[in-house]
Backbone bond lengths (Angstrom), bond angles and torsions (degrees), N, CA, C in turn:
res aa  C-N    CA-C-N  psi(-1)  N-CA   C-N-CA  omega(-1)  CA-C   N-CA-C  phi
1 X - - - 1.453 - - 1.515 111.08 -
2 X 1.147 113.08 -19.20 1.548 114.94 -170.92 1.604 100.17 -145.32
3 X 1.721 90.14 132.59 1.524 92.22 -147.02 1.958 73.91 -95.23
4 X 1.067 110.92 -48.47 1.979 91.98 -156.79 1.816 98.11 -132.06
5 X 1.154 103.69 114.59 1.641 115.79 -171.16 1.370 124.77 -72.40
6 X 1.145 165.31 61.67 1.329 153.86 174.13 1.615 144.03 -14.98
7 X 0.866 149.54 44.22 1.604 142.03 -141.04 1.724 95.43 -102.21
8 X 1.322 113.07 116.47 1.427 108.18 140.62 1.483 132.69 -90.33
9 X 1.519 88.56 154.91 1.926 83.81 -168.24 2.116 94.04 -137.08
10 X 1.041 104.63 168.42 1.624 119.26 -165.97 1.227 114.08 -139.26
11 X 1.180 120.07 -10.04 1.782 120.70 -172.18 1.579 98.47 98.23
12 X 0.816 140.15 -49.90 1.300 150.14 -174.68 1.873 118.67 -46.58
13 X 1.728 115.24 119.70 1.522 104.85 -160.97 1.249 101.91 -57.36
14 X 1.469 154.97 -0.51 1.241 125.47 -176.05 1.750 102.52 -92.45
15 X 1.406 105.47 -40.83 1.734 111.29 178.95 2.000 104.26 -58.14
16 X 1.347 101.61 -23.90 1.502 76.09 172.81 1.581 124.92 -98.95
17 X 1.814 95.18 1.28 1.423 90.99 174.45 1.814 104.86 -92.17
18 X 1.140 102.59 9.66 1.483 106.95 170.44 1.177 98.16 -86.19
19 X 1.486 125.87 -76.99 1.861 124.62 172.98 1.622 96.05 -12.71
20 X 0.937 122.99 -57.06 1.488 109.62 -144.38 1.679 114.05 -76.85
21 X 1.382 92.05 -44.69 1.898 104.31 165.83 1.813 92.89 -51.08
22 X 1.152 107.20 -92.51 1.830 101.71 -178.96 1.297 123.06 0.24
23 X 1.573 116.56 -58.29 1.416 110.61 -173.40 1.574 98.12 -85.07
24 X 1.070 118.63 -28.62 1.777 109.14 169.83 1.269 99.93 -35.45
25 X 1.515 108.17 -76.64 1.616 102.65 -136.65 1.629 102.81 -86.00
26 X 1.217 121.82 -2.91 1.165 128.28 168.77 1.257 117.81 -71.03
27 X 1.436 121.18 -36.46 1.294 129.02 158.61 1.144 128.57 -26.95
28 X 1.608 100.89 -65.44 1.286 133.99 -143.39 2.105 91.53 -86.38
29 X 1.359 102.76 -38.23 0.869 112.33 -158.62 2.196 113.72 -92.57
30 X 1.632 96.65 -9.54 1.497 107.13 173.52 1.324 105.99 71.38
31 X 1.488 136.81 19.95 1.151 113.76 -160.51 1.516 99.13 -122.08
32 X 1.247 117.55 -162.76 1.541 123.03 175.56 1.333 130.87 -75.92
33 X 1.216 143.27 124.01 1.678 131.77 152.73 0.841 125.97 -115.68
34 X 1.734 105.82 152.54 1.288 119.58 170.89 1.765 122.33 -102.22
35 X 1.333 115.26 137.96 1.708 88.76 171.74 1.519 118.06 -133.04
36 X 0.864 157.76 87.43 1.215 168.66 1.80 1.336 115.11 131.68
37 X 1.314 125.92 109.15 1.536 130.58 -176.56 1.813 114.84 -116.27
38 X 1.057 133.87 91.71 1.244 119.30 171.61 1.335 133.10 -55.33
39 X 1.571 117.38 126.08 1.665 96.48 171.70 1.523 112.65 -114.58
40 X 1.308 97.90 118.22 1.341 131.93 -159.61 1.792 99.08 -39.08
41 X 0.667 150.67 135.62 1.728 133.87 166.85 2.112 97.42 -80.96
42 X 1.187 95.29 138.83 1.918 108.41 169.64 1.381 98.29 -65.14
43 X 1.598 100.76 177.78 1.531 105.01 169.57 1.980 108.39 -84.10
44 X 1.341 85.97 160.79 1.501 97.16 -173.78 1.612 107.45 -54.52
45 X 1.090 151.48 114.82 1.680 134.10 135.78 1.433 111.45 -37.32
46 X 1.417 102.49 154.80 1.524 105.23 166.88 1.994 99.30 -143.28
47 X 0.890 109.15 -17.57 1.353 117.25 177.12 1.881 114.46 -70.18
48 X 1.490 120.34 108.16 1.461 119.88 -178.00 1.622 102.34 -28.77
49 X 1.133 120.21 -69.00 1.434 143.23 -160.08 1.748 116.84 -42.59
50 X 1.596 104.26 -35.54 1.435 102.23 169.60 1.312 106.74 -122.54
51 X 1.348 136.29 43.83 1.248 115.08 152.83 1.371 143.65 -97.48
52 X 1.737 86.74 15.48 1.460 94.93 163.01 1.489 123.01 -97.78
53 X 1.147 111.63 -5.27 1.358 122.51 174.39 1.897 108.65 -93.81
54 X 1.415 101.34 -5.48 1.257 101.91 174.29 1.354 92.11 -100.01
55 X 1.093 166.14 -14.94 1.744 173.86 124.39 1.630 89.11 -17.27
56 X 1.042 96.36 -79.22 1.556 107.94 -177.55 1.667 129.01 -20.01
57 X 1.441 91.88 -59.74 1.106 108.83 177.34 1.823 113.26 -81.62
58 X 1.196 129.06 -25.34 1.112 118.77 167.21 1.547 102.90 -90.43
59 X 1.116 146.78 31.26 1.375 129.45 137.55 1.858 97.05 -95.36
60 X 0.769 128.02 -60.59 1.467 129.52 171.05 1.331 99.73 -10.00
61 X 1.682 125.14 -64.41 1.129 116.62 -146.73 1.991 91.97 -89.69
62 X 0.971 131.43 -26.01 1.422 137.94 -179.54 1.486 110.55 -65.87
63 X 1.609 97.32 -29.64 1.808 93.15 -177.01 1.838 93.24 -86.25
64 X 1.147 121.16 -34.08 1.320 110.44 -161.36 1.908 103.25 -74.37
65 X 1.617 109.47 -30.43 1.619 108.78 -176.56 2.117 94.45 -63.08
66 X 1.335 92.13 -50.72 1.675 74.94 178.41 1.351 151.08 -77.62
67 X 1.914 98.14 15.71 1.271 113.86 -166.17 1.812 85.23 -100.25
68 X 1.317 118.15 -38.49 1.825 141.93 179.21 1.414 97.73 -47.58
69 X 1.224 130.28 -63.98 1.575 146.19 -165.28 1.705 94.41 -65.93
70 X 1.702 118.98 -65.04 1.527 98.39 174.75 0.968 153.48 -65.31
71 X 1.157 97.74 -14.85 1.865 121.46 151.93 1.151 115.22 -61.26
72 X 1.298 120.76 -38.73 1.865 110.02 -173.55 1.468 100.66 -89.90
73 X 1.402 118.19 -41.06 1.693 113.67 175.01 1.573 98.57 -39.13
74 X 1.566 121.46 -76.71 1.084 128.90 166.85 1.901 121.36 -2.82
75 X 0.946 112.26 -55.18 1.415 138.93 -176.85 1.601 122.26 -62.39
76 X 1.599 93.64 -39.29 1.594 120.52 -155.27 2.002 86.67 -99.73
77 X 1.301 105.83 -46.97 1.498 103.49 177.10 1.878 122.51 -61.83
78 X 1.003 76.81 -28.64 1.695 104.03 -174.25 1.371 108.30 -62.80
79 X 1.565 116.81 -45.77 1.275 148.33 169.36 2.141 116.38 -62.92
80 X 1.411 84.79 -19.22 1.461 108.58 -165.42 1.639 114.40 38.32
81 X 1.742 111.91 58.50 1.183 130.53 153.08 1.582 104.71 -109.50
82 X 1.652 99.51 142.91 1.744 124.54 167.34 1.237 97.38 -62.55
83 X 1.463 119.42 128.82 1.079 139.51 148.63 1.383 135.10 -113.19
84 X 1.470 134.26 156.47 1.244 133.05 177.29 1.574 100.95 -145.83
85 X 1.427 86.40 109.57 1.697 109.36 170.15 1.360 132.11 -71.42
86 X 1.415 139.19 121.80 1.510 112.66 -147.47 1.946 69.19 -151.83
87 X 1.484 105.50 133.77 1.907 120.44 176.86 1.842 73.14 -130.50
88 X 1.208 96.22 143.12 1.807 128.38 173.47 1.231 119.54 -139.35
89 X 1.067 126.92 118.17 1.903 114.98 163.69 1.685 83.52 -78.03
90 X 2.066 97.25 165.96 0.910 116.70 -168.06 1.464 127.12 135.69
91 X 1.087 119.99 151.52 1.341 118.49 174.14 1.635 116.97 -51.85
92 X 1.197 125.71 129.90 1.728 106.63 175.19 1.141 129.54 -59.51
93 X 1.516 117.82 -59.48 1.502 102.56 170.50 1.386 126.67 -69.72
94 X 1.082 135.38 -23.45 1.465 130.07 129.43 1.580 138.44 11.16
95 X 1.516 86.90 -75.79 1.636 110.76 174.99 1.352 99.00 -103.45
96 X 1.003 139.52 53.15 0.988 133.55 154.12 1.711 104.23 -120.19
97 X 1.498 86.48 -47.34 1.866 93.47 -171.08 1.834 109.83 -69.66
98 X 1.320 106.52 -24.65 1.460 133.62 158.51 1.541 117.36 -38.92
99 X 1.247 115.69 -77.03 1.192 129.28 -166.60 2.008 96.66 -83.27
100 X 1.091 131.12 17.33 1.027 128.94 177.62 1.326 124.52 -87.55
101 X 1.816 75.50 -51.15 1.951 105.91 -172.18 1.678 88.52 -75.29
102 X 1.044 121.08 -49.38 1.957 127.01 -171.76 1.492 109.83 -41.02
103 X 1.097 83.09 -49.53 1.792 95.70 -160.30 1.889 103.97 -102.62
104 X 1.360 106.91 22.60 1.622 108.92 170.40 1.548 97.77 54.09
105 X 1.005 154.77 50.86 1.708 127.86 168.22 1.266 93.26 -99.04
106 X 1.528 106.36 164.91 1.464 134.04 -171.02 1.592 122.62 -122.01
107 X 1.433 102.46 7.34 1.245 144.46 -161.61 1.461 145.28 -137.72
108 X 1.463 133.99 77.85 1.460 102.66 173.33 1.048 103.12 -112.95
109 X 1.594 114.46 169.41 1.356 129.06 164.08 1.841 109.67 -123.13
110 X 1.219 120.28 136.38 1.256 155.16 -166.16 1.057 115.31 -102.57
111 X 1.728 152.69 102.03 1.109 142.05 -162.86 2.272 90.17 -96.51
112 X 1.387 121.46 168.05 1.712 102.81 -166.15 1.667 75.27 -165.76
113 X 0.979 88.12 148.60 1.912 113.10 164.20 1.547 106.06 -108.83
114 X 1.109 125.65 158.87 1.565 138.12 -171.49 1.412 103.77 -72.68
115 X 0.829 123.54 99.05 1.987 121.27 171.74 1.153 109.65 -114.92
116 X 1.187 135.57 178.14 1.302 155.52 162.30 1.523 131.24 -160.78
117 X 1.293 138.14 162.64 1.218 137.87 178.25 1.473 98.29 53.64
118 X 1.627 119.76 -158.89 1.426 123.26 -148.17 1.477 109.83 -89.06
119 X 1.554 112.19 14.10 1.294 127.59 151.81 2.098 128.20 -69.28
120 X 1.484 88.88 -19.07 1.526 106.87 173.78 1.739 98.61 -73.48
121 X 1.390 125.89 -36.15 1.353 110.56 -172.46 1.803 107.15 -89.70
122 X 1.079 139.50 6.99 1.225 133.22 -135.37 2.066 82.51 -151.12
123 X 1.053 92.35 -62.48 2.171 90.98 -172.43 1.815 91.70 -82.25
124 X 1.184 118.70 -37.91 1.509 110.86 -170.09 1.792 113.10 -112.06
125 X 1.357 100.75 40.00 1.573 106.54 -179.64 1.986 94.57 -60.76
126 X 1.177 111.56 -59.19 1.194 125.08 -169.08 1.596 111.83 -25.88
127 X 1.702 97.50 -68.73 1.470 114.71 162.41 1.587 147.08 -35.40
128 X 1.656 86.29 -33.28 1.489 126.82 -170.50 1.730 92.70 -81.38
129 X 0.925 101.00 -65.04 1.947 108.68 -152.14 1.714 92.81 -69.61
130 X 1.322 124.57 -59.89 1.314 109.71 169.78 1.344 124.74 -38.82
131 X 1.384 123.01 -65.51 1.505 142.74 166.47 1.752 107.74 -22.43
132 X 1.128 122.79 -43.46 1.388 144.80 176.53 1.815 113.18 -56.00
133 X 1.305 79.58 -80.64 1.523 105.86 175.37 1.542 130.02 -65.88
134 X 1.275 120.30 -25.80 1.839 126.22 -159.49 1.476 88.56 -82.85
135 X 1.441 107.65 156.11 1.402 115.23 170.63 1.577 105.53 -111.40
136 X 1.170 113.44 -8.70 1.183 113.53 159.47 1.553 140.19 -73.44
137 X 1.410 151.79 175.41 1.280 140.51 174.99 1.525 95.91 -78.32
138 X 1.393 121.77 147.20 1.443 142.97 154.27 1.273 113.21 -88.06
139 X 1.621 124.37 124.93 0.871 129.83 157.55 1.964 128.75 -115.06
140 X 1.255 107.62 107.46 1.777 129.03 -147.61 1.951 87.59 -95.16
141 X 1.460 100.49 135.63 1.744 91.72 -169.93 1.962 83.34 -158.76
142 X 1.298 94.00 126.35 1.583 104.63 -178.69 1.781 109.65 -113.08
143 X 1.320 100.61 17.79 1.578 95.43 -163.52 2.119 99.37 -175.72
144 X 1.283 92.89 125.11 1.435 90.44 -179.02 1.277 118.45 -51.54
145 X 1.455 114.20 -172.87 2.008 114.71 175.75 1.540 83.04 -74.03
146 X 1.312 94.42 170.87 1.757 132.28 171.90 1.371 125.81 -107.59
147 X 1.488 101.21 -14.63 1.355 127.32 -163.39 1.915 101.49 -81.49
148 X 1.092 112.51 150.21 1.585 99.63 155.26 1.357 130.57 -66.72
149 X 0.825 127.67 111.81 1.927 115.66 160.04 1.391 125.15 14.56
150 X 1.251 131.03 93.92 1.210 104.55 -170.68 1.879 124.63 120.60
151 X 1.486 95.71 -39.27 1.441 112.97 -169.13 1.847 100.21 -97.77
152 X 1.133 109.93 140.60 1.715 120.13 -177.39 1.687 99.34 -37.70
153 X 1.252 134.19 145.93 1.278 130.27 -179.50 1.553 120.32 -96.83
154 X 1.447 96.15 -22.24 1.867 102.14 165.68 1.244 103.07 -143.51
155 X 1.412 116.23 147.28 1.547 139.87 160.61 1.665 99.84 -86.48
156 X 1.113 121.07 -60.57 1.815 120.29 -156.02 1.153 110.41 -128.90
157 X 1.190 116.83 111.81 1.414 130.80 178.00 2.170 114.51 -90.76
158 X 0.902 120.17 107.20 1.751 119.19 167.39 1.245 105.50 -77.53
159 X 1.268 101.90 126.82 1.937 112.60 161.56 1.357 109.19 -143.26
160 X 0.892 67.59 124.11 2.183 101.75 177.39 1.398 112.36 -55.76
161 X 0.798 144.11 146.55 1.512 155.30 -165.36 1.575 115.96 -171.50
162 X 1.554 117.35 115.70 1.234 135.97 -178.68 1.807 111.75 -113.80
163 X 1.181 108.20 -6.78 1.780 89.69 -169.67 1.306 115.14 110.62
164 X 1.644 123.02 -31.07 1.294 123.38 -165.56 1.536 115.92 -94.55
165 X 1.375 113.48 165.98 1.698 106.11 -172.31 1.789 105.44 -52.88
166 X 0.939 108.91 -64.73 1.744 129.50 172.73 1.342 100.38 -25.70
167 X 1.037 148.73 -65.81 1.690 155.81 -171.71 1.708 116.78 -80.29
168 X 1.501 101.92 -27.67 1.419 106.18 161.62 1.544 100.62 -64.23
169 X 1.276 126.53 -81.20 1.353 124.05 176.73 1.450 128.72 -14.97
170 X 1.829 110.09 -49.31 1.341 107.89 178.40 1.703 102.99 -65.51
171 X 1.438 127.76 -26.89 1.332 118.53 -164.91 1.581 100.85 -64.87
172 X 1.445 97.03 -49.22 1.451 98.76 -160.23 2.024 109.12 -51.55
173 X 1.752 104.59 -39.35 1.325 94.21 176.01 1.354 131.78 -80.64
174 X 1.185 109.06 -21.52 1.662 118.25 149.07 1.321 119.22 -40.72
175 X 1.052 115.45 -57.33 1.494 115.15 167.92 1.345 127.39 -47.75
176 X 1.344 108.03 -79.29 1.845 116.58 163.30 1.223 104.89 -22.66
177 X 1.812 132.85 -63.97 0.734 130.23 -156.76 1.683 112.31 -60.61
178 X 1.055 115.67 -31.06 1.592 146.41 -171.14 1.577 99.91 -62.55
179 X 1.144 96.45 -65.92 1.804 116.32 -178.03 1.691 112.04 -54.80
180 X 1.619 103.24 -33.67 1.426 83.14 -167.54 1.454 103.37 -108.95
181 X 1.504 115.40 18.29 1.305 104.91 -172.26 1.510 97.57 -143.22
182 X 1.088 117.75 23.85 1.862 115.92 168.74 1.532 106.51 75.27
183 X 1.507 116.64 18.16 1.326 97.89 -179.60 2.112 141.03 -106.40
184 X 1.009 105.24 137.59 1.460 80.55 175.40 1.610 118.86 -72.80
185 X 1.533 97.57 151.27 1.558 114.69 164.91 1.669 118.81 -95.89
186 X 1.442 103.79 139.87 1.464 105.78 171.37 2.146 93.66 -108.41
187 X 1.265 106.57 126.43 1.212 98.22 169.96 1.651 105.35 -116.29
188 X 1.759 102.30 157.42 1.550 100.67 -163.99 1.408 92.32 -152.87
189 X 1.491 113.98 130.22 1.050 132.43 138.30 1.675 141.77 -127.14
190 X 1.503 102.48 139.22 1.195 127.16 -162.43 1.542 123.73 -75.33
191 X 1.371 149.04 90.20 1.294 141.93 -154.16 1.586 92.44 -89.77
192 X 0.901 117.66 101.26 1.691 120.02 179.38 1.598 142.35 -110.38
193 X 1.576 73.37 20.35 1.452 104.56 172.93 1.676 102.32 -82.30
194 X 1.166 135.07 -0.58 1.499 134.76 -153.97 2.206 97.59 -127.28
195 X 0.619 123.64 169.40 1.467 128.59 -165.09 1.686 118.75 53.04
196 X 0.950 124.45 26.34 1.449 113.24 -162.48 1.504 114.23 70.15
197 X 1.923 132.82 13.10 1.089 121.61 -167.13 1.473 106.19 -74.04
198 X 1.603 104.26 161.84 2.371 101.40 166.43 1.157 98.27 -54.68
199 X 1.464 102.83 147.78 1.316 124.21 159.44 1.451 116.21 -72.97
200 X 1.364 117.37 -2.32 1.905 128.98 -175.01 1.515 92.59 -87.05
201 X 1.103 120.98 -19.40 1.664 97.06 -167.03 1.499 114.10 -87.15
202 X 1.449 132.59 2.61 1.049 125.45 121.43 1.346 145.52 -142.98
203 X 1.461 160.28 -170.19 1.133 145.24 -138.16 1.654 85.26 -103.67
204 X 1.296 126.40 -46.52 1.550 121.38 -177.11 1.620 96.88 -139.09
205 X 1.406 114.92 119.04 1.002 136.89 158.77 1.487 116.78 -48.28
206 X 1.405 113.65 -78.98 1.548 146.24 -166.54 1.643 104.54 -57.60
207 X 1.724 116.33 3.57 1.572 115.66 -164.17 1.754 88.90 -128.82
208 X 1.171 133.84 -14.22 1.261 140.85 177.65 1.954 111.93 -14.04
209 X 1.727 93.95 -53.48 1.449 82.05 179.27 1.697 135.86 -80.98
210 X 1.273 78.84 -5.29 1.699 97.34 179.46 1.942 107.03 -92.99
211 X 1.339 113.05 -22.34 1.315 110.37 160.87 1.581 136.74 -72.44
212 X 1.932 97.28 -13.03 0.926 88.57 -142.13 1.856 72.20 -108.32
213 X 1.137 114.05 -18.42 2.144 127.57 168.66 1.312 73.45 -65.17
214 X 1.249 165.15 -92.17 1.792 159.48 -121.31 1.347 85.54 -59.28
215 X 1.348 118.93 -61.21 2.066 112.96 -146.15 2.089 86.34 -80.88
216 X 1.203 110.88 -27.34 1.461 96.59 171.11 1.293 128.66 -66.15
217 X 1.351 113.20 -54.42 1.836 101.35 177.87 1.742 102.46 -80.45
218 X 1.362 132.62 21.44 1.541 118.81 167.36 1.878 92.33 -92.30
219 X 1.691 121.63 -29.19 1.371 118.24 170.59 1.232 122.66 -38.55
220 X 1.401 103.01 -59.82 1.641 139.49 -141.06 1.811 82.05 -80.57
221 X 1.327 126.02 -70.88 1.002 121.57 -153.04 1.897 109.13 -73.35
222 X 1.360 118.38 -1.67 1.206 112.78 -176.47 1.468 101.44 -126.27
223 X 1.963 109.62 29.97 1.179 107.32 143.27 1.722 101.04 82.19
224 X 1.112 134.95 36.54 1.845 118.98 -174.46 1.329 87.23 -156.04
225 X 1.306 115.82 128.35 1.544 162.96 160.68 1.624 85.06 -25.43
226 X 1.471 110.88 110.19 1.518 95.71 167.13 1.654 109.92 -135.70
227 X 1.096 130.77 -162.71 1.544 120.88 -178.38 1.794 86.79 -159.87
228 X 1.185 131.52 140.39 1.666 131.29 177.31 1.606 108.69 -119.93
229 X 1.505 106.10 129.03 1.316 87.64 178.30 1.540 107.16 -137.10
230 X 1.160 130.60 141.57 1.731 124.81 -179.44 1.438 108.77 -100.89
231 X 1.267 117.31 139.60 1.267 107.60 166.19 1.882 106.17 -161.67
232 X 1.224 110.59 162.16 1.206 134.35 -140.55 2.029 126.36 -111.32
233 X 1.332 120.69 105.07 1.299 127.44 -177.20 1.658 118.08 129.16
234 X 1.335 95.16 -123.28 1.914 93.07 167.63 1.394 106.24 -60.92
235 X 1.277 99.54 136.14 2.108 102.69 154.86 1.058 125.83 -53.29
236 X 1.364 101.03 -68.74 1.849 128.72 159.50 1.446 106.31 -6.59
237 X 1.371 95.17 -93.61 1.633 122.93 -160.49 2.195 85.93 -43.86
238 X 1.329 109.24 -70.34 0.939 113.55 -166.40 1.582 132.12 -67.47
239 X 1.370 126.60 -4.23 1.493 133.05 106.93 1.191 131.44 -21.07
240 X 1.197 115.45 -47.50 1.419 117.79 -150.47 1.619 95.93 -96.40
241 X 1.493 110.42 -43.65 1.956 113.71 164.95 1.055 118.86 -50.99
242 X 1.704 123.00 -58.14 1.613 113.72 173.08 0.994 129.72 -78.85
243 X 1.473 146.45 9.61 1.347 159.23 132.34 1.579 91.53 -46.88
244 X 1.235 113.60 -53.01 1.774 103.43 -151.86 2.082 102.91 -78.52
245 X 1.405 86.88 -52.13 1.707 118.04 175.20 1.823 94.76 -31.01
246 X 1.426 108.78 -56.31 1.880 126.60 -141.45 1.649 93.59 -100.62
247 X 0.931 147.41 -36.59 1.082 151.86 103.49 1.482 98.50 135.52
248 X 1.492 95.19 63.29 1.734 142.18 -166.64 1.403 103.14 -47.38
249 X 1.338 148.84 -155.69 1.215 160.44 142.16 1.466 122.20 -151.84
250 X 1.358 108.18 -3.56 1.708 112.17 165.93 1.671 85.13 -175.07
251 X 1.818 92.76 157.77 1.939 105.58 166.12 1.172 88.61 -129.16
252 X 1.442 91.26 146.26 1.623 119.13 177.07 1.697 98.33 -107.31
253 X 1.378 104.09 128.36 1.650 104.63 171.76 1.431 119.16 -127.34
254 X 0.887 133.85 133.67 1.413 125.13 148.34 1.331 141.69 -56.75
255 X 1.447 123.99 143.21 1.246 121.50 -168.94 1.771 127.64 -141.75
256 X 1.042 123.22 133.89 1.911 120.10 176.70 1.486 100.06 -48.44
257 X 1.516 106.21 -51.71 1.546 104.74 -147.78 1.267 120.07 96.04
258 X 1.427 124.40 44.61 1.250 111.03 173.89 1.078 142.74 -86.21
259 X 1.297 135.50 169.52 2.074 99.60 178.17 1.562 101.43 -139.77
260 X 1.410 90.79 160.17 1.920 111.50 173.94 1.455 95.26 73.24
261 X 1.564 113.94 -154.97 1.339 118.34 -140.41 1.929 87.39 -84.13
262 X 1.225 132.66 8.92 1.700 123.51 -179.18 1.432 83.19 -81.76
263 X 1.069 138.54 -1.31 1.640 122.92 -171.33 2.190 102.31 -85.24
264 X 1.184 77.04 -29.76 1.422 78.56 -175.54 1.698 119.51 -104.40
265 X 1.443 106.81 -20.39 1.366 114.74 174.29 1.316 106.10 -60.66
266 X 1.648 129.85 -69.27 1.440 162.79 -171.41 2.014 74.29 -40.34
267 X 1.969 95.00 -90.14 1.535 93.92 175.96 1.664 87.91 121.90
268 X 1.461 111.07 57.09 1.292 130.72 -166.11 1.819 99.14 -74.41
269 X 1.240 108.78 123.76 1.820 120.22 -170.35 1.256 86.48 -72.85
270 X 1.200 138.11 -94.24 1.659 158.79 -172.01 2.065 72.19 -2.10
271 X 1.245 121.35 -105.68 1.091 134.55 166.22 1.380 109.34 -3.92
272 X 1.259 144.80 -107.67 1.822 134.62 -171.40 1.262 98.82 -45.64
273 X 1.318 142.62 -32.98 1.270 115.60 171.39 1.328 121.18 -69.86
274 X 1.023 133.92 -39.41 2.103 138.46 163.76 1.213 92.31 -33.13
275 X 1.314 127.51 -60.81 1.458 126.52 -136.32 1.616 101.46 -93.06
276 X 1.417 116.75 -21.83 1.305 121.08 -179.08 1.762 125.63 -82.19
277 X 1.164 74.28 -44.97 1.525 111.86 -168.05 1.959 112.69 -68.16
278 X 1.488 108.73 110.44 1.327 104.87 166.66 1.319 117.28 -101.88
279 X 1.264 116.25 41.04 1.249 112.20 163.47 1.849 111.52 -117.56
280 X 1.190 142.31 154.72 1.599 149.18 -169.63 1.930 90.59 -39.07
281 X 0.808 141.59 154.01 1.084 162.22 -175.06 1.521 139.30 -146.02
282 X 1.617 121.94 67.56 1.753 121.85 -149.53 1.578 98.82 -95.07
283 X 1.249 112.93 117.37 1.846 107.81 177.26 1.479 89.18 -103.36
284 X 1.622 90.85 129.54 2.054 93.20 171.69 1.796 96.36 -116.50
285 X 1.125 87.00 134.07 1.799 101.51 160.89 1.273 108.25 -100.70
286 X 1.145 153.96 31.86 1.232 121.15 -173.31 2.055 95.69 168.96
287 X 1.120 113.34 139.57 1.911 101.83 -165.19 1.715 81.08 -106.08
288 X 1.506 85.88 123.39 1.497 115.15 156.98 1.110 130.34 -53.24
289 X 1.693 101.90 110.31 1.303 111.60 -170.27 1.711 114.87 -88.85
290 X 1.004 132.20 111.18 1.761 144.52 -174.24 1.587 120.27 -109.84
């Protein structure tokens, strides 16, 4: 399904438990990667006196992105997946969304630490601004596979489904994904009109079961093992139970794409779920065209 993968990594344990999913499923999957290290640019000097220590320090940081990159090539060979190593100065999300469109991938993966509340815009800007912007699917991973080397990396995928264009999309790639890789789907929808939940989290509350019979016969008819389940209040919270309950191995969500602090005002799910969620996490905007 995905012809050439993307993963950036930083040194940082969550970016390498992203590396590590990457060469999993790349493995598993025969296809291409890319892996991608940004080097951050320092702040400007303007003073004669230290700008050689500002030299300094940006070779420092250029020798250390390319010492990061041969280690993961290293890793990826080891794995005996093709890789293409790419170190950039530059803004990160920037070069990230940069080297995406450049290098054709159909794919990124996001290594993320657990945040929440207005710590998601501030520790996970990175996450955020790509997430916004990529036209590609995001894939958010706080914790390597579990799987052995070698062995399929998910059986059961949950995707959320509300009714809206954005969540249609995640079905549709949930599915594909399903179809071309032997997997079952858990599909879930949330009636969240009931606990005190927003009324924003979906376009019609009061139609839940008839959205949620829609994401069933689009299963049924494209052939993939599915199980449907409705359930009732927060999205969030209730994502995060039947993933755990169903005994999920990644959620696929849909998303607007919003950016800066409307991500958290609005109170974007795709979003608290990344940030909540320790399980693989793929937000698609947009159905992958192959």
């Amino acid at each position: 399904m995905y012809r050439k993968v993307l993963v950036a990594i930083g040194g940082s344990p969550w970016s390498d438990a992203a590396l590590s999913y990457a060469i999993s499923l790349v493995a598993a999957a025969g296809t291409d990667l890319t892996i991608l290290t940004v080097l951050a640019s320092p702040v400007a000097y303007t003073m004669p006196d230290v700008m050689s220590s500002s030299e300094l320090l940006m070779e420092s940081i250029e020798r250390q992105g390319h010492e990061l990159m041969a280690h993961a090539s290293a890793r990826a060979e080891a794995a005996r997946v093709s890789c293409t190593p790419i170190a950039k100065w530059g803004s990160v999300p920037e070069t990230i969304l940069q080297t995406a469109h450049e290098e054709q991938c159909d794919l990124i993966i996001l290594g993320s630490r657990v945040v929440t509340g207005w710590k998601r815009l501030m520790i996970g800007r990175t996450l955020n601004a790509v997430t916004a912007r990529c036209e590609q699917p995001i894939l958010v991973i706080k914790h390597p596979p579990t799987v052995e080397f070698g062995q399929p990396t998910w059986r059961r995928l949950l995707v959320a489904t509300g009714g809206s264009p954005w969540s249609d999309m995640a079905v549709d790639h949930a599915l594909k994904l399903a179809q071309e890789n032997g997997l079952e789907v858990c599909i879930l929808c949330v009636d969240a009109s009931r606990a005190g939940a927003s009324k924003d989290a979906f376009d019609d509350n009061s139609g839940a079961k008839d959205i949620l019979a829609h994401a069933e016969a689009r299963a049924a008819a494209a052939g993939v093992t599915y199980e449907a389940h409705l359930a009732y209040g927060n999205v969030t919270e209730a994502v995060l139970a039947t993933a755990s309950s169903r005994q999920c191995d990644a959620i696929v969500m849909g998303s607007r794409g919003m950016t800066g602090f409307k991500r958290l005002m609005i109170g974007s799910i795709s979003n608290a779920v990344a940030a909540k969620s320790l399980l693989p996490v793929m937000i698609v905007k947009r159905f992958l065209v192959t």
